[in-house]
C-alpha positions as a Markdown table, in Angstrom:
| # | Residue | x | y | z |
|---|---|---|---|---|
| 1 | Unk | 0.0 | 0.0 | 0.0 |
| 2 | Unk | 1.4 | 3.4 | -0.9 |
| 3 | Unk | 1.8 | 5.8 | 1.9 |
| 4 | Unk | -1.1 | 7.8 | 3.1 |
| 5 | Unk | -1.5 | 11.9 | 2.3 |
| 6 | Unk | -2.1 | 13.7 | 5.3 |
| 7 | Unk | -5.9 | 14.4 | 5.6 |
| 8 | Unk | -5.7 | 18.1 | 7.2 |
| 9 | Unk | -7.4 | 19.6 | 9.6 |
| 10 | Unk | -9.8 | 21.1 | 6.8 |
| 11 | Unk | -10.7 | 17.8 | 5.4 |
| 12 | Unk | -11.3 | 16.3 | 8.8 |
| 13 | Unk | -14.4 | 18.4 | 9.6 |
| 14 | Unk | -16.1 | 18.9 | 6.4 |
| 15 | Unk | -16.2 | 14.6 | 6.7 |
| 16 | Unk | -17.4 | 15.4 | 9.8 |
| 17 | Unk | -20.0 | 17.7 | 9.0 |
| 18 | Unk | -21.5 | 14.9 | 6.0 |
| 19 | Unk | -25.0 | 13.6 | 6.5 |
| 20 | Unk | -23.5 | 10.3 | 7.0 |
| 21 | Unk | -20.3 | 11.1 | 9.2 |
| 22 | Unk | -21.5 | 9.2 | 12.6 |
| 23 | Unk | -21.9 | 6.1 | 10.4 |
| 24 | Unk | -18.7 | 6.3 | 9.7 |
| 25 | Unk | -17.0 | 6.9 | 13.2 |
| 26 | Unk | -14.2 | 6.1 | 14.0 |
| 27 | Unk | -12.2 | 7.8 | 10.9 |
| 28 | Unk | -8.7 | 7.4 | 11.1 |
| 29 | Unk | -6.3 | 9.9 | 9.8 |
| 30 | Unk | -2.4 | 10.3 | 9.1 |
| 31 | Unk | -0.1 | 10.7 | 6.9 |
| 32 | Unk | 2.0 | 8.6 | 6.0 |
| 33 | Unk | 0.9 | 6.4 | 8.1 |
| 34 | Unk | -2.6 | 6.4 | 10.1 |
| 35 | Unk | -2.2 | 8.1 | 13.1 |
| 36 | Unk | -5.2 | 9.6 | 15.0 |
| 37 | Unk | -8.4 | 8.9 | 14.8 |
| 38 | Unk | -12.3 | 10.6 | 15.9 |
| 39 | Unk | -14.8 | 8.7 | 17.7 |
| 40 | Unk | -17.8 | 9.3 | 19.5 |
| 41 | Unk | -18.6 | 7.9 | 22.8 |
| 42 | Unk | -21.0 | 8.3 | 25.7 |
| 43 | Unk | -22.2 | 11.0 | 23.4 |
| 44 | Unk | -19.0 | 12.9 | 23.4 |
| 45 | Unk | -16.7 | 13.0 | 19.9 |
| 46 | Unk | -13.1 | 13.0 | 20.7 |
| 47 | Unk | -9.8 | 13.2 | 18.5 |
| 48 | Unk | -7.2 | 10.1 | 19.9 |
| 49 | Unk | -4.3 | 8.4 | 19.3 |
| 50 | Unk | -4.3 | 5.4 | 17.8 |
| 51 | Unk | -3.0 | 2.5 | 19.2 |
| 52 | Unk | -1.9 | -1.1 | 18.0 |
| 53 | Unk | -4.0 | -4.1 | 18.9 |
| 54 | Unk | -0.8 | -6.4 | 18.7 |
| 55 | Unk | -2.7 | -9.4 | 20.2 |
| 56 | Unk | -5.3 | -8.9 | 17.5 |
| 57 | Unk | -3.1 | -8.7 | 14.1 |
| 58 | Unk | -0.7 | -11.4 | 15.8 |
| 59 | Unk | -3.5 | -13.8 | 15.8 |
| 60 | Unk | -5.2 | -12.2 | 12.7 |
| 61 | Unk | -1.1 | -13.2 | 11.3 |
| 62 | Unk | -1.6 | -16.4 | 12.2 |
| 63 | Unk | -4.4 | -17.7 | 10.7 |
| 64 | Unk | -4.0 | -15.9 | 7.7 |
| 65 | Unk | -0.9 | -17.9 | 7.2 |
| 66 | Unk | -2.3 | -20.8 | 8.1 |
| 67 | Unk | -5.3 | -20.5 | 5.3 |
| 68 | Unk | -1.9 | -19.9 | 3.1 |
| 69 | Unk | -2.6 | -16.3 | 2.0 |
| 70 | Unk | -0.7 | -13.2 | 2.6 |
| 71 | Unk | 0.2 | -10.9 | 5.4 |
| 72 | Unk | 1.8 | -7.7 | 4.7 |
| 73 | Unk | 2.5 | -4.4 | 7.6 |
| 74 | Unk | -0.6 | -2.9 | 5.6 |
| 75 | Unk | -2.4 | -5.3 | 7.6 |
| 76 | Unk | -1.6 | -3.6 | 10.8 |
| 77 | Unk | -4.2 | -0.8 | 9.9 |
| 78 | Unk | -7.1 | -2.7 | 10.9 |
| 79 | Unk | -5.7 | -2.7 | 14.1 |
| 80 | Unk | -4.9 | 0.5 | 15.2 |
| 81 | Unk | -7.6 | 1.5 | 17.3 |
| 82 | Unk | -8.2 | 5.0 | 18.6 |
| 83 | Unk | -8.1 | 4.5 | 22.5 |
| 84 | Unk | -5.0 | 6.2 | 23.1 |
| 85 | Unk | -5.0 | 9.5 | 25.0 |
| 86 | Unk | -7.3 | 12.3 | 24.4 |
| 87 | Unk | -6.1 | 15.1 | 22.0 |
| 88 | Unk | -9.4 | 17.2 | 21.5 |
| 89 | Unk | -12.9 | 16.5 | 22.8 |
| 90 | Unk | -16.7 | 17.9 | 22.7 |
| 91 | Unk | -20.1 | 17.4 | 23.1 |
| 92 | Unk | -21.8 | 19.2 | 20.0 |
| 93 | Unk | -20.2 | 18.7 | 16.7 |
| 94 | Unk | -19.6 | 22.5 | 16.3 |
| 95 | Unk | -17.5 | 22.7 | 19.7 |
| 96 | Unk | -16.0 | 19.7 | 18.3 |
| 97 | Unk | -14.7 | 20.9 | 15.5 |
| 98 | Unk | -14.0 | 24.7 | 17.1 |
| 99 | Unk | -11.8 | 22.5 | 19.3 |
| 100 | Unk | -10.2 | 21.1 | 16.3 |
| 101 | Unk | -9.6 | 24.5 | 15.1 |
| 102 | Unk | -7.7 | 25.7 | 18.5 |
| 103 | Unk | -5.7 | 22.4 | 18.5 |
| 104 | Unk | -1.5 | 22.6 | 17.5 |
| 105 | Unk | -2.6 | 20.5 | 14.3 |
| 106 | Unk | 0.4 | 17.9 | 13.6 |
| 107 | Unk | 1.0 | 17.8 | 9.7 |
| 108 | Unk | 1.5 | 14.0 | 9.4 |
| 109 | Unk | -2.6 | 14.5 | 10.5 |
């Protein structure tokens, strides 16, 4: 898999702000690799790190190797989950994304 343009700060709300963005939660963003990602829960959207389910892909690993098909680092994707720590969080999608706004936006983001 080729690496990943950085979304941007810009790009992040207005997917956000679609008719269908909570059906898509969490979204994961980064560049060049995956890095953060927005989730909502108990009601609350919050920007987080994204952290590595090595358990998960290690087993995932293991039986895809045993059903003798592939397993490549692009796998490792699926299994960064956004439970690290908090980096921006709101109630209301607008003070979620004002809170974007405010926040020292990384550029690998």
């Amino acid at each position: 898999m080729a690496p990943l343009p950085p979304t941007g700060r810009d790009r992040l709300i207005a997917m956000l702000r679609a008719p269908d963005a909570r059906d898509r939660l969490p979204i994961r963003i980064g560049g060049p690799t995956l890095q953060v990602g927005v989730t909502c829960e108990d009601g609350r959207f919050r920007l987080r790190r994204l952290v590595l389910d090595h358990d998960a892909l290690a087993e995932f690993g293991r039986r895809e190797l045993a059903a003798g098909r592939g397993f490549f680092p692009d796998h490792a994707n699926m299994f960064l989950m956004p439970v690290g720590e908090v980096l921006a969080e709101a109630g209301a999608l607008d003070a979620f994304c004002e809170a974007l706004r405010q926040l020292a936006w990384d550029p690998g983001w």
